[in-house]
N, C-alpha and C positions, 0 to 999 in steps of 0.2 A: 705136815702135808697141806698140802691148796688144792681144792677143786676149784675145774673148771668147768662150766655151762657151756656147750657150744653146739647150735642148732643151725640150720637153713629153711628158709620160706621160699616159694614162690609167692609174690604178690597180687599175683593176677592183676596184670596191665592196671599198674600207679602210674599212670598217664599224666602229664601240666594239662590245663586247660583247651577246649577247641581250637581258641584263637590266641595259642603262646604266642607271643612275636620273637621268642629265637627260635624258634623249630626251620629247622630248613625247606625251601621249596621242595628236595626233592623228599622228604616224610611229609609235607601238605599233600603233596600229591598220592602217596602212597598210603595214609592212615587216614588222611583231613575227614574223609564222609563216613570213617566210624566213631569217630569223637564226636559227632554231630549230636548237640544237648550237652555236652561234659563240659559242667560248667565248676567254677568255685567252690560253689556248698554243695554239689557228688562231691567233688575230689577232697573237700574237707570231712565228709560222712563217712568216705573212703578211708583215712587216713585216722580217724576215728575208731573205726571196727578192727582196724587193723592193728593199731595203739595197743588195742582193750587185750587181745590174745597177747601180746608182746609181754605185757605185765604180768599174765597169770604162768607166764615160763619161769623155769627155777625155781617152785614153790613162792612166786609173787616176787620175785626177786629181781626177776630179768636177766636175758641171756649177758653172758662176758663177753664173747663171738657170737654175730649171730650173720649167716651168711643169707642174701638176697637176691632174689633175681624178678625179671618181668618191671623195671621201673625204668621210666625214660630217661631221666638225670639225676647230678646230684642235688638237686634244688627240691626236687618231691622228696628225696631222702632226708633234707635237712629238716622240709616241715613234720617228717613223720619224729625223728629225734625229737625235735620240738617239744610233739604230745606226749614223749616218754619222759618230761621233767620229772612229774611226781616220783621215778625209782632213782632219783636224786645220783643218778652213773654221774661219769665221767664218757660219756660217747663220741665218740669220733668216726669219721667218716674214711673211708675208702673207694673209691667209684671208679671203675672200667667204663671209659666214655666208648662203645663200639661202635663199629658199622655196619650191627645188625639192618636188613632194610624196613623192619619194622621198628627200630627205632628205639628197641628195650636190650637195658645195658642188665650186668653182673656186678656185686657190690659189698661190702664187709660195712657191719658196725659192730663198734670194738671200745669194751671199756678198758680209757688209757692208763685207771688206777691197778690193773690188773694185769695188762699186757701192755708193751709200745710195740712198733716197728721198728727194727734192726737197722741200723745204717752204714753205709755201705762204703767207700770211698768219697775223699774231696770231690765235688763239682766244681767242674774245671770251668764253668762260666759263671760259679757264684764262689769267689775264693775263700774260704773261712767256714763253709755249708757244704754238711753231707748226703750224699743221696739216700734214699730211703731205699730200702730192699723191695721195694712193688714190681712187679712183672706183671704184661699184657701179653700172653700168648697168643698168639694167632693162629686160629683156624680156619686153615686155607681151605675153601670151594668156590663154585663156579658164583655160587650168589652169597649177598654178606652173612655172614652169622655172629653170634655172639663169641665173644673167646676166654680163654680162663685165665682167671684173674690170681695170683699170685703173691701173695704176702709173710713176707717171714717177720716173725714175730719174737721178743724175747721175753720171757715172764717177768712183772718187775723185781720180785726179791729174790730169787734163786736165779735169774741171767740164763735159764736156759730156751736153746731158742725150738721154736713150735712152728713149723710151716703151713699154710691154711690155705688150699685152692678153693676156689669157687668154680664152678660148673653151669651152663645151661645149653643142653647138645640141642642140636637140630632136632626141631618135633618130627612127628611121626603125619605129618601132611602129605596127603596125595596117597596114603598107604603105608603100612609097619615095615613090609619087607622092600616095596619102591623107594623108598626113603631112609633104609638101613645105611649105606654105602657111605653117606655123610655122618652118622653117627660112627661107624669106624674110624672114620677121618679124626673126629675129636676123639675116642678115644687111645687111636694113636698118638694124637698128642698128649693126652694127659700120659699116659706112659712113657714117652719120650723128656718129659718134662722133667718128671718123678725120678729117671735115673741118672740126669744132670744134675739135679739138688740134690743126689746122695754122694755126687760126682767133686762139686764144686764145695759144698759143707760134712761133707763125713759119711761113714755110713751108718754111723750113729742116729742120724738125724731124724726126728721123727714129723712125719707129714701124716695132717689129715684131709680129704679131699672129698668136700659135702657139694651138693647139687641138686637138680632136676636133669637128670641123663635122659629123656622120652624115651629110656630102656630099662627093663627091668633087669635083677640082679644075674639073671639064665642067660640073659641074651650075650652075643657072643662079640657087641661091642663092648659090655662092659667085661665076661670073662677072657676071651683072644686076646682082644685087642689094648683095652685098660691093663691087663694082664691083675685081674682081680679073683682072689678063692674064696669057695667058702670053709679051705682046710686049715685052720690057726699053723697046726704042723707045717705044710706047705711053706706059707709067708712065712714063718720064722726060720725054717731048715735050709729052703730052697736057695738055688744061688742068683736065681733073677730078682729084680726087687719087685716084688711083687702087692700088692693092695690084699688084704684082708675090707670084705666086705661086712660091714655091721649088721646088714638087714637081715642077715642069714640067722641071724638069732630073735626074730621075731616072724618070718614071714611066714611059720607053717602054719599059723591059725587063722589064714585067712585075710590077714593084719595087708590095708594100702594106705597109698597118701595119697590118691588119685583114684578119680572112679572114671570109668568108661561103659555106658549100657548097664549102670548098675553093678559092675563087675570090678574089685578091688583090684589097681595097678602100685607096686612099690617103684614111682619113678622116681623120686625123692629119697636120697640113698645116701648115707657115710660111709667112707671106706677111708682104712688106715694102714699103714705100713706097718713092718715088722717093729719097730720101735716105739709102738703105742701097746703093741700086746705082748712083750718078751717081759720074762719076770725080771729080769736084769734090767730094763729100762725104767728111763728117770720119768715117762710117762704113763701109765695104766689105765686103763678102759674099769670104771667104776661098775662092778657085777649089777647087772641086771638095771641100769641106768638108758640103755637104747631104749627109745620109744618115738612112733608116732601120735604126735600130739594132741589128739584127740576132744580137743576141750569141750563139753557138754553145750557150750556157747557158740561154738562153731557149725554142731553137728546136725543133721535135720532131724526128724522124727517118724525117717520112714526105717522101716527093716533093713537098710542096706547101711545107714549110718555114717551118709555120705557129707561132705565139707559143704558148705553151705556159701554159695559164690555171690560176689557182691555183683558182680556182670561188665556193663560198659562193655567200649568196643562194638558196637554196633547188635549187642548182646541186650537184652531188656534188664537194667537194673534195679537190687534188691538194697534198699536200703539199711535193713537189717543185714545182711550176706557179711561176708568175709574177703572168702578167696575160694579157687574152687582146689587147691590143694592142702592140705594139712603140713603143716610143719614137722620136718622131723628134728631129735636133737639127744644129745649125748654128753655124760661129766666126764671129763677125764681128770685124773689125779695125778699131781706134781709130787713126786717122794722128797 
């Protein structure tokens, strides 16, 4: 058997410098005066703090997937990689360039001794080179947003393949329930998605689909619309494909990855298909491996035991900080 490690972060806005020179006019004019100060040694002190939790995942190991969101390109990604030389991986990159209008893309780092990407058919403009199985979904609204990123995966020694979406729905700005309508949107598309990959590669296939949804596991863009349960029965009997949700095995104690007024939100959520939890499947949800990452390094030391945020963005930043969401993450086992 192989375990796998596979988490998601939000980074809280890994931002390039004030004055990148590719950033485009129209995100100067859109973010330029909250980067104002965000200079090299932030974004290196940033990408430091951020480092330091990355390593202490996996029992010191570091994640195999570890899914990302809130970073402007792949270049802050590469220098975060960078800092994680000491876990001596193999990491590679993955990066959804969006046209979010702030500017923060969706992203996978993936060690390649462990997993590659599946390839797909010849590319007919490069004769002898295969496409790589990556999908950029898009999520259509009126103004830009992030979209979900899409990578099929095959494990290297056993060849079987693991599909891995990344997530970042539209916040909850202007109001939860003013601003829900766009979150259905994404979560119609992640469902739409999820019954074409069962569609196109089997129904066998096992997908898991980590995020920052700005909804919690109740709300009914993640269960309507995502088409996500918290009944194991359900997802495995039912005849839609449906998402079993992970969080539902932690969230009665109070348990967020997000605070709001002091008050725990689980926006930060895995969910998987029938074929990560049927006993017949060649993938398994390792017992009692869900958790929000909670590292004592992260945490503050008030009663509420909230993530501890590095800032930027026009936000006063903490040198010490992090991020202001907690990572979540999960083993799954390969039979």
């Amino acid at each position: 058997m192989q375990n796998y490690f596979v988490g998601f972060w939000n980074l809280e806005n890994l931002f390039e410098i004030e004055n990148y020179p590719d950033r485009s006019d129209k995100l100067k004019r859109a973010i330029g005066k909250d980067l104002k100060g965000w200079d090299d040694a932030k974004l290196s002190a940033k990408i430091g703090q951020l480092s330091k939790i990355i390593k202490l995942m996996n029992n010191g190991l570091g994640p195999d997937i570890l899914g990302v969101c809130e970073i402007e390109n792949e270049n802050v990604l590469k220098r975060l990689v960078t800092a994680l030389a000491s876990l001596s991986r193999n990491y590679k990159i993955i990066h959804a360039d969006t046209k979010d209008q702030r500017g923060i893309d969706v992203a996978i780092i993936y060690d390649a001794n462990m997993v590659e990407v599946e390839r797909g058919n010849v590319d007919t403009t490069n004769p002898g080179v295969f496409t790589n199985l990556v999908f950029n979904h898009f999520v259509m609204r009126r103004t830009a947003t992030r979209d979900i990123l899409q990578v099929n995966f095959l494990t290297k020694v056993k060849r079987n393949r693991i599909v891995v979406m990344v997530n970042h729905w539209p916040s909850r700005s202007g109001g939860e329930y003013e601003s829900q309508g766009y979150r259905f949107i994404a979560g119609e598309t992640l469902a739409y998605f999820h019954q074409r990959i069962m569609e196109e590669h089997g129904n066998d296939t096992a997908v898991i689909s980590v995020g920052d949804y700005n909804d919690e596991p109740h709300n009914l863009s993640i269960t309507q619309y995502a088409m996500s349960e918290r009944s194991r029965t359900k997802v495995v009997r039912g005849s839609n494909p449906y998402f079993y949700n992970l969080m539902w095995d932690i969230i009665g104690d109070g348990n967020g990855s997000f605070y709001f007024e002091n008050a725990p939100n689980m926006l930060d959520q895995i969910l998987v298909n029938e074929n990560v939890i049927k006993k017949t499947s060649v993938f398994q949800i390792k017992e009692g491996s869900v958790k929000v990452e909670k590292f004592v390094e992260m945490t503050d030391k008030s009663i509420y035991k909230k993530p501890i945020p590095f800032g930027g963005m026009g936000k006063p930043v903490n040198l010490l900080g992090y991020s202001d969401h907690f990572p979540v993450s999960v083993e799954i086992i390969e039979k």
